[in-house]
GUVEX-861190 format. One record per residue: residue in one letter; x, y, z of N, C-alpha, C in turn. Coordinates in nm, 3 decimals, m for minus. Layout:
<pts>
<pt resn="A" n_xx="X" n_yy="Y" n_zz="Z" ca_xx="X" ca_yy="Y" ca_zz="Z" c_xx="X" c_yy="Y" c_zz="Z"/>
...
</pts>
This chain:
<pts>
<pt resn="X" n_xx="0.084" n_yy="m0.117" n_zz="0.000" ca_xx="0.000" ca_yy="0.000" ca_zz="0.000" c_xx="0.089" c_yy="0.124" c_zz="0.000"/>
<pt resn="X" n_xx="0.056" n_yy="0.247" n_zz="m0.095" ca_xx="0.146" ca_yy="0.328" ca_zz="m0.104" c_xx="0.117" c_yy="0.481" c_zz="m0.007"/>
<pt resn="X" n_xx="0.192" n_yy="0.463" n_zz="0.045" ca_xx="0.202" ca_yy="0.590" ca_zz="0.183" c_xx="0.132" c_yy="0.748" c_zz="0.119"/>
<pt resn="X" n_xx="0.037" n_yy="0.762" n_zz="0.160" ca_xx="m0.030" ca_yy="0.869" ca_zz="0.140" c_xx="m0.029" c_yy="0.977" c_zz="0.274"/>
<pt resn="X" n_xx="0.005" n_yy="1.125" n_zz="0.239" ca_xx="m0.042" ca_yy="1.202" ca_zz="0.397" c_xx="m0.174" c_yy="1.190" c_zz="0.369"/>
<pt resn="X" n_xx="m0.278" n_yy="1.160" n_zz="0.481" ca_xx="m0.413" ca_yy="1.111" ca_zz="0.532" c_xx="m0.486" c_yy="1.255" c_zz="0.569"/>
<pt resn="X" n_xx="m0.587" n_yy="1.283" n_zz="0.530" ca_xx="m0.688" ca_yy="1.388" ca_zz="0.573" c_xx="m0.844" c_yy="1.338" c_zz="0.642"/>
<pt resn="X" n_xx="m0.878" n_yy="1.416" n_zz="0.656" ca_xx="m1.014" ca_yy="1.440" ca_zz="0.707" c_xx="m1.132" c_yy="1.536" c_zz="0.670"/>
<pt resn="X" n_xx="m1.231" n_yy="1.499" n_zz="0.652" ca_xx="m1.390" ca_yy="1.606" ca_zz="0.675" c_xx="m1.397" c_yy="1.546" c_zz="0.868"/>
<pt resn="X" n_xx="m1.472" n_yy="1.640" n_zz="0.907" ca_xx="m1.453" ca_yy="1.635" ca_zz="1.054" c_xx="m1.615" c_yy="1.512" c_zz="1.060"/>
<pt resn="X" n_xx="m1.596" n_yy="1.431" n_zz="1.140" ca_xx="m1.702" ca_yy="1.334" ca_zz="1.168" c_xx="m1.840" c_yy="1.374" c_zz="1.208"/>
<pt resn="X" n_xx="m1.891" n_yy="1.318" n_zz="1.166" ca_xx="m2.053" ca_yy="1.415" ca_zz="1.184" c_xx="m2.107" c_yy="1.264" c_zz="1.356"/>
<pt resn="X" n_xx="m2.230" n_yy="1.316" n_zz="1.396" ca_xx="m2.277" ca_yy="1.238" ca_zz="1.532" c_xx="m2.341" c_yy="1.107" c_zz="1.447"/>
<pt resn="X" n_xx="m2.375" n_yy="1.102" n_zz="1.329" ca_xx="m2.413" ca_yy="0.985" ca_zz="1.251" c_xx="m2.305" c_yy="0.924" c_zz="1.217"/>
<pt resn="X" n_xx="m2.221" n_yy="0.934" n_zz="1.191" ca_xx="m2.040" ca_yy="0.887" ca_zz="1.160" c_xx="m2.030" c_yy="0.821" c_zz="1.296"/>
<pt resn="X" n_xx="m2.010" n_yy="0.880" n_zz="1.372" ca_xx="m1.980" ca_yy="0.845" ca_zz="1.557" c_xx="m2.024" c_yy="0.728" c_zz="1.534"/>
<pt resn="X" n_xx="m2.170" n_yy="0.696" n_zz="1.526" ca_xx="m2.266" ca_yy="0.621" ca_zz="1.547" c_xx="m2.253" c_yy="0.514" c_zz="1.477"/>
<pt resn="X" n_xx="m2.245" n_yy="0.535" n_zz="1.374" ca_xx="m2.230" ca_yy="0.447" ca_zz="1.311" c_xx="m2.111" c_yy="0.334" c_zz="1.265"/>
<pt resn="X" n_xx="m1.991" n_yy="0.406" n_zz="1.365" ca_xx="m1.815" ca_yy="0.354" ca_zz="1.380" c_xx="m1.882" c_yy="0.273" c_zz="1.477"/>
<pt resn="X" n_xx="m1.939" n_yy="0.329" n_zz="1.588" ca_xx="m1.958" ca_yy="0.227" ca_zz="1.708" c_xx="m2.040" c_yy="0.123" c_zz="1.680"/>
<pt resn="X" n_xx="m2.119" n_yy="0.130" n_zz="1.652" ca_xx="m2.212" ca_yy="0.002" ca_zz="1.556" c_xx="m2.163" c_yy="m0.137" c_zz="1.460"/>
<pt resn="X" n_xx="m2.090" n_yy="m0.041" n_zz="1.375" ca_xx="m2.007" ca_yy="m0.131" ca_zz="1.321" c_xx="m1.887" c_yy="m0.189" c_zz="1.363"/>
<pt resn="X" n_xx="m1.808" n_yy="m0.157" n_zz="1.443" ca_xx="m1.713" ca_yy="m0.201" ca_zz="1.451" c_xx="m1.729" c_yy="m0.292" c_zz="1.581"/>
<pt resn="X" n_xx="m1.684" n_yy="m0.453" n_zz="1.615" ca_xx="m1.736" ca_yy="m0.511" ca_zz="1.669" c_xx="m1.620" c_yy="m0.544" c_zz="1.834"/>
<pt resn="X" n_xx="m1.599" n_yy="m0.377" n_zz="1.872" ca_xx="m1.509" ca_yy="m0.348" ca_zz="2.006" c_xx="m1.368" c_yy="m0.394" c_zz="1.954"/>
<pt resn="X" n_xx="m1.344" n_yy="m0.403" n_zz="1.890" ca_xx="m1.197" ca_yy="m0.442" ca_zz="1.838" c_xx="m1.109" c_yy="m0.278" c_zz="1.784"/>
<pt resn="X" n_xx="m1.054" n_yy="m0.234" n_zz="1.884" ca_xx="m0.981" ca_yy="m0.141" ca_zz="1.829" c_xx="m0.915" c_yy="m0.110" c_zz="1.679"/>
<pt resn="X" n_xx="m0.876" n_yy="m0.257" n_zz="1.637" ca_xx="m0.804" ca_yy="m0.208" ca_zz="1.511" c_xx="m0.937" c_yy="m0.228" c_zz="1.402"/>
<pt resn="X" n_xx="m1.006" n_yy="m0.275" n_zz="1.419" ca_xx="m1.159" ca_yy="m0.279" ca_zz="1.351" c_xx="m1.180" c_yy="m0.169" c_zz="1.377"/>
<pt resn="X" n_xx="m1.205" n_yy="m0.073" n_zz="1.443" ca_xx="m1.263" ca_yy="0.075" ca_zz="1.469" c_xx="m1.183" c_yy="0.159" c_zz="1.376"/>
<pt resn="X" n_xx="m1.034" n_yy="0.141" n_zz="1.421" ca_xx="m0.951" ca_yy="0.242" ca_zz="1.312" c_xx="m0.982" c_yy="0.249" c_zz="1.171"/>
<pt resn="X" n_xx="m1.004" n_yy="0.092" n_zz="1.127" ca_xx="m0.983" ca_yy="0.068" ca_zz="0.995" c_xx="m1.115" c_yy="0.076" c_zz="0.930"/>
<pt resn="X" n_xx="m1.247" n_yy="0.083" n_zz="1.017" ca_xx="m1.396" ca_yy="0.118" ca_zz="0.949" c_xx="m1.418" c_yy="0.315" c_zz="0.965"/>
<pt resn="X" n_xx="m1.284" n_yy="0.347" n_zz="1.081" ca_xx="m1.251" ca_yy="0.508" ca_zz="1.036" c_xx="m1.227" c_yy="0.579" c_zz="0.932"/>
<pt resn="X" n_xx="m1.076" n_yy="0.499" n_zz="0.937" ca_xx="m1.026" ca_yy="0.476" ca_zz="0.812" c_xx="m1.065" c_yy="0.455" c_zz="0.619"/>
<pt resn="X" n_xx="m1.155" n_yy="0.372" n_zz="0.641" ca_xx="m1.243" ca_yy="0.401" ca_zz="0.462" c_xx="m1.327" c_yy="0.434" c_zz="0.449"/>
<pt resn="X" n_xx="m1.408" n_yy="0.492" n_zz="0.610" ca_xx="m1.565" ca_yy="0.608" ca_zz="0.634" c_xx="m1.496" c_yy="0.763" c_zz="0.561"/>
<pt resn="X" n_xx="m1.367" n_yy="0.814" n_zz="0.644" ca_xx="m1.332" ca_yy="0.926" ca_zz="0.652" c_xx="m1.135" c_yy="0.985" c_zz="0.590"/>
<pt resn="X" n_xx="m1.094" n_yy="0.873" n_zz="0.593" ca_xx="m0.973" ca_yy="0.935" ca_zz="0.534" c_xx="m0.977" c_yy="0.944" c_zz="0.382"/>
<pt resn="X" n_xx="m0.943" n_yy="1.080" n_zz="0.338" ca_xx="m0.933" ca_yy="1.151" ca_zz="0.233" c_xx="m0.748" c_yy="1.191" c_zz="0.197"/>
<pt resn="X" n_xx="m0.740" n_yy="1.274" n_zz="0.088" ca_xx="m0.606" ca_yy="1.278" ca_zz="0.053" c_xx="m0.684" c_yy="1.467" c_zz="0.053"/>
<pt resn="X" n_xx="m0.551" n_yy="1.498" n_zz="m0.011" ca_xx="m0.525" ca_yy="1.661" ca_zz="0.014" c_xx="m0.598" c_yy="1.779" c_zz="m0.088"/>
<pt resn="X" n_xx="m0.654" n_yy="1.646" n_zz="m0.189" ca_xx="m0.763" ca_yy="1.681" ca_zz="m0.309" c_xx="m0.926" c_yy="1.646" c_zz="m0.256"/>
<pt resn="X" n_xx="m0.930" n_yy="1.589" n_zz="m0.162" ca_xx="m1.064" ca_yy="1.517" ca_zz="m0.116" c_xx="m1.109" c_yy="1.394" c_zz="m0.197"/>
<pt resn="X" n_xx="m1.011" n_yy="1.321" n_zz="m0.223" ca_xx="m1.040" ca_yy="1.175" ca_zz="m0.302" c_xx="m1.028" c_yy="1.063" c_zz="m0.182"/>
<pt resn="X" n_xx="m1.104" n_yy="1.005" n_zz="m0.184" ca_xx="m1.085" ca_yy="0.878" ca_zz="m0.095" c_xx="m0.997" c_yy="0.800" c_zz="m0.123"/>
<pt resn="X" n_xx="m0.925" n_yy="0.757" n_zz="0.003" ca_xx="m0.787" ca_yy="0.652" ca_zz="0.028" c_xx="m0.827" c_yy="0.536" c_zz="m0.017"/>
<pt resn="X" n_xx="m0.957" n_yy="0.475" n_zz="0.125" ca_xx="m0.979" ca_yy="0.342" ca_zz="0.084" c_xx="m1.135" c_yy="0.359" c_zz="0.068"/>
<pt resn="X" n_xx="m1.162" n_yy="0.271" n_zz="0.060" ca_xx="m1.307" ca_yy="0.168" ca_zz="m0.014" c_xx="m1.305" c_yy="0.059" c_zz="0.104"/>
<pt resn="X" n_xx="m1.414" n_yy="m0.018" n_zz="0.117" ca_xx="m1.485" ca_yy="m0.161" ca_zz="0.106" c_xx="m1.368" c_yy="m0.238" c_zz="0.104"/>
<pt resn="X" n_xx="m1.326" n_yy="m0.261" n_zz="0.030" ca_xx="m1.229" ca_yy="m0.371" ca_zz="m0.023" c_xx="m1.107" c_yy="m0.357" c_zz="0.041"/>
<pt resn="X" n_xx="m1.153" n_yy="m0.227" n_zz="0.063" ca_xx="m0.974" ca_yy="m0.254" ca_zz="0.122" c_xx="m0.949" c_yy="m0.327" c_zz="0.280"/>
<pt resn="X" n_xx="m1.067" n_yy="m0.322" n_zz="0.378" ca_xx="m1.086" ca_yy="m0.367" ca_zz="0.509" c_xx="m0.986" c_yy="m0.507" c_zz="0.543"/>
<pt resn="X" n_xx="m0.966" n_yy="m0.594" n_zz="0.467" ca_xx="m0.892" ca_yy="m0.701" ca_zz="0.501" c_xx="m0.713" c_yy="m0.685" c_zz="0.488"/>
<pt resn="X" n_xx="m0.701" n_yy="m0.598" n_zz="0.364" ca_xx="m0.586" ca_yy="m0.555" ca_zz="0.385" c_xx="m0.499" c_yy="m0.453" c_zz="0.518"/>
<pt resn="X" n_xx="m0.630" n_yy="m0.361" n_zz="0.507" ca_xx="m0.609" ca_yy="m0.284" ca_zz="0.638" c_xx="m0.608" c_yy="m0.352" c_zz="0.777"/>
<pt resn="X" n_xx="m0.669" n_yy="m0.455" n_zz="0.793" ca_xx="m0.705" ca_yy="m0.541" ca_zz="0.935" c_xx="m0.552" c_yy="m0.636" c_zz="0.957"/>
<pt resn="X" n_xx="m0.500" n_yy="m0.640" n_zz="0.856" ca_xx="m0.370" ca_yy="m0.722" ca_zz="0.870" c_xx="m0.248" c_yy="m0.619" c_zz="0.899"/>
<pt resn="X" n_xx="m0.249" n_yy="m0.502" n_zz="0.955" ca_xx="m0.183" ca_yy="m0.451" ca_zz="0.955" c_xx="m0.182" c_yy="m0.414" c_zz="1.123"/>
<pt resn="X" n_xx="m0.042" n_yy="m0.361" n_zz="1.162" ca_xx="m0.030" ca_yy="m0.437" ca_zz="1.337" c_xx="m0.126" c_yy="m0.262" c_zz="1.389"/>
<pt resn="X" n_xx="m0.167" n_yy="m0.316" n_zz="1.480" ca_xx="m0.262" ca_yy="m0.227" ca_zz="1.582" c_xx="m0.194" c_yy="m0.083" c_zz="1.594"/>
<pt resn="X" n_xx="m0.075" n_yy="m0.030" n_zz="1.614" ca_xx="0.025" ca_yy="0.037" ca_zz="1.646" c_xx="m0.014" c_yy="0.136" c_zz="1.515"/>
<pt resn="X" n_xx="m0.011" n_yy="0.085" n_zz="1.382" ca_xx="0.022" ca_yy="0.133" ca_zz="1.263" c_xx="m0.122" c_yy="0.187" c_zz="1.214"/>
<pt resn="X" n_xx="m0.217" n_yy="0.126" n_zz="1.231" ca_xx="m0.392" ca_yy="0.169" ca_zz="1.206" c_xx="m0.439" c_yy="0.319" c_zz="1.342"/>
<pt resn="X" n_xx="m0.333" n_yy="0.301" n_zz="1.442" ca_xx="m0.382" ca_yy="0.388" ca_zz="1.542" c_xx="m0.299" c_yy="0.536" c_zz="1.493"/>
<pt resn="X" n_xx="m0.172" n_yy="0.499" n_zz="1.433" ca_xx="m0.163" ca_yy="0.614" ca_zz="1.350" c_xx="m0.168" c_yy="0.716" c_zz="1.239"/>
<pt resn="X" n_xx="m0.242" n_yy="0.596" n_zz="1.180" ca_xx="m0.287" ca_yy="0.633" ca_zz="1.080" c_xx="m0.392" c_yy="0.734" c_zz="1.098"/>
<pt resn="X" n_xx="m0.519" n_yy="0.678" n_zz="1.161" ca_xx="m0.626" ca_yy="0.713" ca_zz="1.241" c_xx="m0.613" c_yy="0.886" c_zz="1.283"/>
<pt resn="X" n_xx="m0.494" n_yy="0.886" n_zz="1.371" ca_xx="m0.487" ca_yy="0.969" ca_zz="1.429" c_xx="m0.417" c_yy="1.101" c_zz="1.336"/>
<pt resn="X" n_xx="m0.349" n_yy="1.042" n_zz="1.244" ca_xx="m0.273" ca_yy="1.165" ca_zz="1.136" c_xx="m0.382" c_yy="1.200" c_zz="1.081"/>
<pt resn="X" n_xx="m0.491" n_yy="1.123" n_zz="1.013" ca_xx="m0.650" ca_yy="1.153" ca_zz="0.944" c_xx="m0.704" c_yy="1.278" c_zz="1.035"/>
<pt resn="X" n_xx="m0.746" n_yy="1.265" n_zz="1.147" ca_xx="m0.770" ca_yy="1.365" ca_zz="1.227" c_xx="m0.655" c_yy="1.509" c_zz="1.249"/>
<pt resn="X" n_xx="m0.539" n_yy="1.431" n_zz="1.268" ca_xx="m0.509" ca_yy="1.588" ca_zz="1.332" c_xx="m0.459" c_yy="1.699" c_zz="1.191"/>
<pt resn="X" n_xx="m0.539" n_yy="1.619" n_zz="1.036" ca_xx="m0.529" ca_yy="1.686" ca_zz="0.930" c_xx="m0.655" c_yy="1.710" c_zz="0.902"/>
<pt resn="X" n_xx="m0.750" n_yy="1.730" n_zz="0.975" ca_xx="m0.869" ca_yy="1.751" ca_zz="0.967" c_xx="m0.895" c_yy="1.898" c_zz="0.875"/>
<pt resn="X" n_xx="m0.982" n_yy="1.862" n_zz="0.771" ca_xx="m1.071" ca_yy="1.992" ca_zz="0.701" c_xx="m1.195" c_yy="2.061" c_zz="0.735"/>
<pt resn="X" n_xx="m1.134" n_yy="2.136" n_zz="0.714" ca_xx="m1.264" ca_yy="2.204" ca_zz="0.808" c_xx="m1.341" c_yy="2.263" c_zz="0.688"/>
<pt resn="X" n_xx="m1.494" n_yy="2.253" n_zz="0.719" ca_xx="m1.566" ca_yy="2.291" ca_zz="0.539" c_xx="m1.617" c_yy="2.431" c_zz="0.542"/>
<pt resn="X" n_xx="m1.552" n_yy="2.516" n_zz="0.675" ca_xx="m1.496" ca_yy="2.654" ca_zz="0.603" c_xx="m1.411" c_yy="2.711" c_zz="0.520"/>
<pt resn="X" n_xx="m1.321" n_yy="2.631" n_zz="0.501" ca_xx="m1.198" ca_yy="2.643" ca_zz="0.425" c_xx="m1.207" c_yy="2.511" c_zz="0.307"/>
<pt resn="X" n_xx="m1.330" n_yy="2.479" n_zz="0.251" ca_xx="m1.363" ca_yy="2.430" ca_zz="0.161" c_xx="m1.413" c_yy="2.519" c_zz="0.051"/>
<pt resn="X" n_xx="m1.475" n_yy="2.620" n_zz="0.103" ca_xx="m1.550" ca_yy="2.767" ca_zz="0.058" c_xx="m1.437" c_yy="2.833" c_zz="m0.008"/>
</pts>
């Protein structure tokens, strides 16, 4: 998988909801249904898809939590989408 810097649209309370729902308490399951809900690139194109979940789930806990977390702290804000 080729190293992308990771962005964000900021999570809406239906997003929330719907991470917790789906993801079945497994931390690296949470990251990685984060992960192809909400990480974007620096154009607003989506990283992953669907398909990608099994590839992403094989990847060690450590590495999905930072991913996760770079998505966020590159967060867009859709004032500065305008």
């Amino acid at each position: 998988m080729k190293e992308k810097k990771l962005y964000s649209l900021p999570l809406s309370i239906y997003e929330i909801d719907l991470l917790h729902y789906k993801s079945s308490g497994s931390d690296k399951e949470y990251f990685t249904d984060a992960l192809i809900l909400k990480a974007v690139g620096e154009n607003l194109e989506k990283i992953f898809v669907a398909a990608d979940k099994e590839v992403l789930l094989r990847l060690p806990k450590d590495k999905l939590e930072q991913m996760y977390l770079e998505m966020f702290d590159n967060e867009i804000l859709p004032e500065i989408l305008h």
